[in-house]
N, C-alpha and C positions, 0 to 999 in steps of 0.2 A: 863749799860753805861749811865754816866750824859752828856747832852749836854747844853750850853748856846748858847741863839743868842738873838740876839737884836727881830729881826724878823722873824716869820716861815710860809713860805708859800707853803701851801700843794693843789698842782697840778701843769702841766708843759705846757699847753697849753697857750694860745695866751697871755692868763689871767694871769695864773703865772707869766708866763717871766716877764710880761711887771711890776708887783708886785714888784716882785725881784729885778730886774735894776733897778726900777727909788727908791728903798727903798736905794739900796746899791750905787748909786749913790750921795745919800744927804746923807750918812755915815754911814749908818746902817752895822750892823754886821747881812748876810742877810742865816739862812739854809732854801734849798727847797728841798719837799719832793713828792716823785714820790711811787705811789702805781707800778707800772707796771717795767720791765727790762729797758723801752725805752720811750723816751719825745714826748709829742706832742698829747696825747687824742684827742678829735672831731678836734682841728685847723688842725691836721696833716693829717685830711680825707677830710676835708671840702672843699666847691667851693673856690675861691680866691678874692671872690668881699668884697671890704669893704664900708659902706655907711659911707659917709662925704657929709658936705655941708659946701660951700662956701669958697672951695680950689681952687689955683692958677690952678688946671689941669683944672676948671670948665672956669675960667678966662679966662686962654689962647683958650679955645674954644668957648669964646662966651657967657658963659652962666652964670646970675647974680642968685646966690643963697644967703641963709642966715641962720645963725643956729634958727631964730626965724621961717622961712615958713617949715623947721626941725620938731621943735618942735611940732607945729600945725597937722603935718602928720604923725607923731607918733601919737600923742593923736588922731586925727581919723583913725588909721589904728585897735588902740586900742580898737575902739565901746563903749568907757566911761571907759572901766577895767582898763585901764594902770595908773599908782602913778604919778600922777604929779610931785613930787619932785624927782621920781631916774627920769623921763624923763627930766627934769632940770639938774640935776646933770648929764646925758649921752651930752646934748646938752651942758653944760657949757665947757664941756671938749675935745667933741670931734675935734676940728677943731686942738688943741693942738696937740693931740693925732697923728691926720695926719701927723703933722709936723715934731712930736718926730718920729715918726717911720720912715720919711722920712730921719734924721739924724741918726738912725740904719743902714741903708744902704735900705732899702726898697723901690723897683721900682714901679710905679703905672701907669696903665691906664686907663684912663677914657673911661667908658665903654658904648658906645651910645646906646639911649633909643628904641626897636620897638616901639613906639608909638610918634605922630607929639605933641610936647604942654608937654610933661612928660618932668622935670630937668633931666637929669642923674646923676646920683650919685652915682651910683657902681664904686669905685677905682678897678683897679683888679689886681690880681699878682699872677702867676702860684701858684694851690694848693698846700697848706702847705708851701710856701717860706718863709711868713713872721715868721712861727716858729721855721726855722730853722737858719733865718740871728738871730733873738734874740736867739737862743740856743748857737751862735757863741760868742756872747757880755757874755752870762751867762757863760760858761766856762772857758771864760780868766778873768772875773772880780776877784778880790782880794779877795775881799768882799761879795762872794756868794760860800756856800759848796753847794753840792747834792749830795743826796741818792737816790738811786733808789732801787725799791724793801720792801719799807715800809707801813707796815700794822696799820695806826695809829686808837690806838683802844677807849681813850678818850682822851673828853678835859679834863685840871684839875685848879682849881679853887682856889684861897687865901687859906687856913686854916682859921675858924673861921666867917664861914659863909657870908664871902662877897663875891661880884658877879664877879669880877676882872678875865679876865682868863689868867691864869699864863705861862702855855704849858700844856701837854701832854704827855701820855704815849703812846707807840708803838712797834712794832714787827718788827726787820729787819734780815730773815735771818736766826731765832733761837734764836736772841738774843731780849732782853728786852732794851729798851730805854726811857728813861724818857728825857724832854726837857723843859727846862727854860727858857721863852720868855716874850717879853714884849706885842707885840701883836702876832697873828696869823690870815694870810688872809686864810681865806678857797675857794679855786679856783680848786674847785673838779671837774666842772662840772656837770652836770645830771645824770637823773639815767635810760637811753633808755635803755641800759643791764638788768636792772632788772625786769622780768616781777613781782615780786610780788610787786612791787611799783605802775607799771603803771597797774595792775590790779586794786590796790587800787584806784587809783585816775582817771583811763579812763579805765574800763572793757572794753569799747566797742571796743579798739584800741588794745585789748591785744596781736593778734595776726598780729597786722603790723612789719616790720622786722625791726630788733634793726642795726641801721647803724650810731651810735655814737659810741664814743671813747670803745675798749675792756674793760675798767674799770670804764666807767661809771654805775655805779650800786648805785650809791644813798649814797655813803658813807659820804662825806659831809653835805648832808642833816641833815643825821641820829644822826652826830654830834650834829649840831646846834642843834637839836631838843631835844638831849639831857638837853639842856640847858634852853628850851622853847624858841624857837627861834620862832616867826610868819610865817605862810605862807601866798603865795601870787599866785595867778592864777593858782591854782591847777586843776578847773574847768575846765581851759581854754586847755587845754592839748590835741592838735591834732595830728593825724598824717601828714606826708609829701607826697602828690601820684608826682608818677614820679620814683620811684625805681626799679630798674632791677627785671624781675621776676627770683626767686632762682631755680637755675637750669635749666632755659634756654641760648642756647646760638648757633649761626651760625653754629658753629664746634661741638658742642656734647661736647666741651672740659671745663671747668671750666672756669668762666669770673667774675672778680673783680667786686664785687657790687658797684652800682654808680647813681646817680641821671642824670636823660637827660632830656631839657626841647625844644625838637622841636618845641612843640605848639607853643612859645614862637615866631618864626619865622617862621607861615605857615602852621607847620602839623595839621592834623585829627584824632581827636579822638575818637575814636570807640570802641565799649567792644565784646566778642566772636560772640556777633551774627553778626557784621560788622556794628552797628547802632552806631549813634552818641547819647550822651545821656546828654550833656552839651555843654556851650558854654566856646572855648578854651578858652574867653582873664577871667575866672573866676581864680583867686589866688590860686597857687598849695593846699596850707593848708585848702581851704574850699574846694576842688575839690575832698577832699581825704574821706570825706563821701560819695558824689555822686560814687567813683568808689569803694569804700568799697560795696555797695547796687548791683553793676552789678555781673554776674555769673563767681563764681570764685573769685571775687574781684580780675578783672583782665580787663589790657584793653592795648591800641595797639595806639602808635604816629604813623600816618599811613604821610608820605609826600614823594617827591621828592628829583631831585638832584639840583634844582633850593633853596631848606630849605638846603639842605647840605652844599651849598656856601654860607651860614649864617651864616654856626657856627663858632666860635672863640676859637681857639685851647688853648689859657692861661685860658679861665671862663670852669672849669669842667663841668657844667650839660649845657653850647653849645658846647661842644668840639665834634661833630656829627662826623668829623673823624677818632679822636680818637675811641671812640665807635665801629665805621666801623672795624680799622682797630682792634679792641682787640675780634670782634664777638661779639659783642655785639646787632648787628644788624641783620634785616631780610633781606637780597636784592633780587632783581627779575627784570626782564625788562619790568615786566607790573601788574597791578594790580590781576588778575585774577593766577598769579602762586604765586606773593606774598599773598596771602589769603590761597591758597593753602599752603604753608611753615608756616605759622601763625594756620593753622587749624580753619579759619574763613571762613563761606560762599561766595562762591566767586560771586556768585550773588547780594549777600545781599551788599558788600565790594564796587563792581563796582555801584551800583547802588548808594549806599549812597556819595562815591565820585562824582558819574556826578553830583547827585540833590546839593551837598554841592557849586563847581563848578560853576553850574549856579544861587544858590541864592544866594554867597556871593557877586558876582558881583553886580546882582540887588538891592542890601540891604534890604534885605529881608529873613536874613537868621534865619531859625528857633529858635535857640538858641539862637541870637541876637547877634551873633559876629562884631564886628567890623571891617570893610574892611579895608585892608592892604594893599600894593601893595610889598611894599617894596623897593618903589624906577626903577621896571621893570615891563614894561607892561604886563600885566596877572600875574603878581607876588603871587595875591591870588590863582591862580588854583594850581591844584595838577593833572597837567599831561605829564612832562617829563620827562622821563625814564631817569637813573634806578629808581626804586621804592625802599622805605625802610619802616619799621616798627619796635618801639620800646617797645617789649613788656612790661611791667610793672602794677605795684603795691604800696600800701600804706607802706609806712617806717617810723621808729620813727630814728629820726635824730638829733634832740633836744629837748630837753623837754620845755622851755621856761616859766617855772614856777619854784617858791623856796623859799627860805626866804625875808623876808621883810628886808628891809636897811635904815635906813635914809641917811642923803645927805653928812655924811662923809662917806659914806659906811658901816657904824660898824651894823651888827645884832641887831636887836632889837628883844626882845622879845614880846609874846599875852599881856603884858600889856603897851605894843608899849616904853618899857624903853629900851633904846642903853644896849647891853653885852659889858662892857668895857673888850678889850683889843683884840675883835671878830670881824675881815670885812670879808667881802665875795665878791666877783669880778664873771665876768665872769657869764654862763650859770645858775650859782646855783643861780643869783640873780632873784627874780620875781618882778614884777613890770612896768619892761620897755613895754614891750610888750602887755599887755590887752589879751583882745581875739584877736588882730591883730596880723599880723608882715608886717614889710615891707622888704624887699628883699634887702638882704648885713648887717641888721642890726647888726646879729648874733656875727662876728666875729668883724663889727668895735666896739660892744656893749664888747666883751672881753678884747681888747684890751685898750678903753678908760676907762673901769671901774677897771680894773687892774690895768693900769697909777695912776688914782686916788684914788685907793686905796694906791699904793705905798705912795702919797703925804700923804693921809692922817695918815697913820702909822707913819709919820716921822715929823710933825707937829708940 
């Protein structure tokens, strides 16, 4: 089967969508192609915060941002690794980006900071929404087919040795497909599913649990690579701590893996022996060595019901409710039978909360936490019933490494020359990120670079 399209874009997450519409919206004749039965890879798992600066939700509450003080905090969240030019090209675009999605139908709140002095900047929108209000535009657009269920197995090139890439061949079904394109976004996302990728590039992480997209497995990559496509922070490749441990759960009964971030408002963190072993306000992504090194690589958000009435049922990893009410959670009326349920010393558990208790108050606390109140007197202690504990562990959830892009998006190759007719969008791209990440980027980082891929296909 011969196919033509102006445009082909292969994946269906935040990235895609956003590829596809704004391709088929400036007139492109647009096919997208989906490895899986069903749309949505990591966006359709993922929390719902998106980072923007210097949107009107910021405005109306007060708060003056900029995409240049943006810019500045990427590049140091990065530690020197992240590419100045995609992180130009993320900031040039994103405030757009907010905009356009806003005229998608997409609802946003602005998501306030636990911290006095921090901008907010998580947009947020119950998870997976924004993939599905763009899966709604993609299905009625004119100008956009889908396939689902395709194995696309190369890219294919001019005849006669020029670098041009033309389309592709693929598998849908039984059947054989070849496709004639003028370009091709590759919006594959990562490859968390594949362990022999993240063996390759972080042995050490091999065994944290794969909680990205079912198909993410590196097929994108593998592409580009084909082609000698560059990479970019391959190094940098961490895992996520904060992931449900597999196999536990209140009820005995099976409970959806899921990211939970109590710390975030209040809880203690502690590993099997009841000992604290870090300080909470430390960034999920570096935290996730420190509890990879504890026994078991395992450890325990230990807080109140005083952290519970923090959580925020639309942002996934505070949805503490939620959590509660799926068993996700350990409850007890008091520390000493929650230790008990947790299989954690229950001496060791109550001791370390008194002592956490009275140094955070004094600022004086071991690991150097930051006192918090959270707006209620004693709001840092951890001792009103009921009690909860959220067991957990290190998860790969996005790879945040990939191919190099220049600042129309297009794949460049190890000899940093653009692959004409090649962009790449969304999680497959490396660069943005460094060894940092800052929290929401992920998803507004699909979306805006998606959008501007789409522009740039159609240029």
């Amino acid at each position: 089967m011969l196919i033509h399209a102006d445009v082909v874009v292969l994946g269906t997450g935040v990235a895609g969508h956003a590829a596809a519409l704004v391709a088929a919206d400036r007139g492109a004749d647009v096919l997208v192609l989906e490895r899986g039965p069903t749309v949505g890879g990591s966006s359709r798992k993922a929390g719902g915060g998106f980072l923007f600066a210097g949107t009107d939700h910021q405005a109306r509450a007060g708060f003056t941002d900029t995409p240049d003080a943006l810019r500045e905090d990427l590049l140091a969240a990065g530690r020197g690794d992240a590419d100045p030019a995609t992180v130009d090209t993320f900031v040039a675009h994103q405030l757009a980006t907010y905009r356009w999605l806003g005229e998608q139908g997409v609802d946003f709140t602005l998501l306030p900071t636990p911290r006095a002095g921090v901008l907010p900047r998580i947009h947020d929108t119950v998870p997976g929404a924004v993939v599905e209000k763009l899966h709604e535009r993609l299905t009625e657009h004119p100008s956009v087919r889908l396939i689902t269920e395709v194995d696309v197995q190369r890219l294919v090139r001019r005849p006669g040795g020029e670098r041009r890439v033309t389309g592709l061949e693929a598998e849908t079904k039984g059947r054989l497909v070849s496709v004639v394109a003028r370009s091709i976004v590759l919006a594959t996302g990562g490859f968390s599913q594949s362990r022999d990728l993240v063996r390759t590039f972080a042995p050490d992480i091999a065994d944290a649990v794969p909680l990205g997209g079912p198909h993410n497995d590196g097929g994108g990559l593998r592409l580009a690579c084909s082609l000698g496509a560059r990479l970019r922070d391959m190094g940098n490749l961490r895992a996520t701590f904060g992931a449900s441990l597999p196999g536990w759960s209140a009820s005995g009964e099976r409970v959806a893996p899921r990211l939970l971030y109590p710390v975030t408002r209040g809880a203690v963190l502690v590993n099997r022996r009841g000992e604290r072993f870090v300080s909470e306000d430390l960034h999920y992504k570096l935290m996730s060595s420190l509890c990879a090194a504890q026994p078991g690589a395992v450890a325990f958000q230990v807080f109140d019901v005083k952290v519970m009435r923090r959580g925020a049922e639309l942002a996934g990893p505070l949805d503490f409710a939620g959590a509660r009410r799926d068993g996700a959670l350990a409850e007890e009326p008091d520390l000493t039978r929650l230790a008990e349920r947790i299989d954690v010393p229950a001496d060791a558990l109550v001791r370390t909360i008194g002592h956490y208790n009275d140094a955070i108050e004094a600022g004086r606390d071991l690991f150097g936490r930051a006192h918090q109140d959270f707006g209620e007197p004693g709001g840092a202690r951890v001792e009103e019933s009921p009690f909860f504990a959220f067991p957990c562990t290190n998860a790969l959830t996005t790879t945040f490494c990939g191919v190099a892009v220049d600042r129309e998006l297009r794949v460049v190759d190890v000899f940093d020359e653009a692959i004409e007719g090649l962009h790449a969008a969304g999680e497959l791209v490396g660069g943005l990120h460094g060894s940092g990440y800052l929290s929401g980027s992920a998803l507004s980082a699909a979306a805006t670079l998606g959008r501007a891929a789409g522009l740039s296909v159609t240029a």
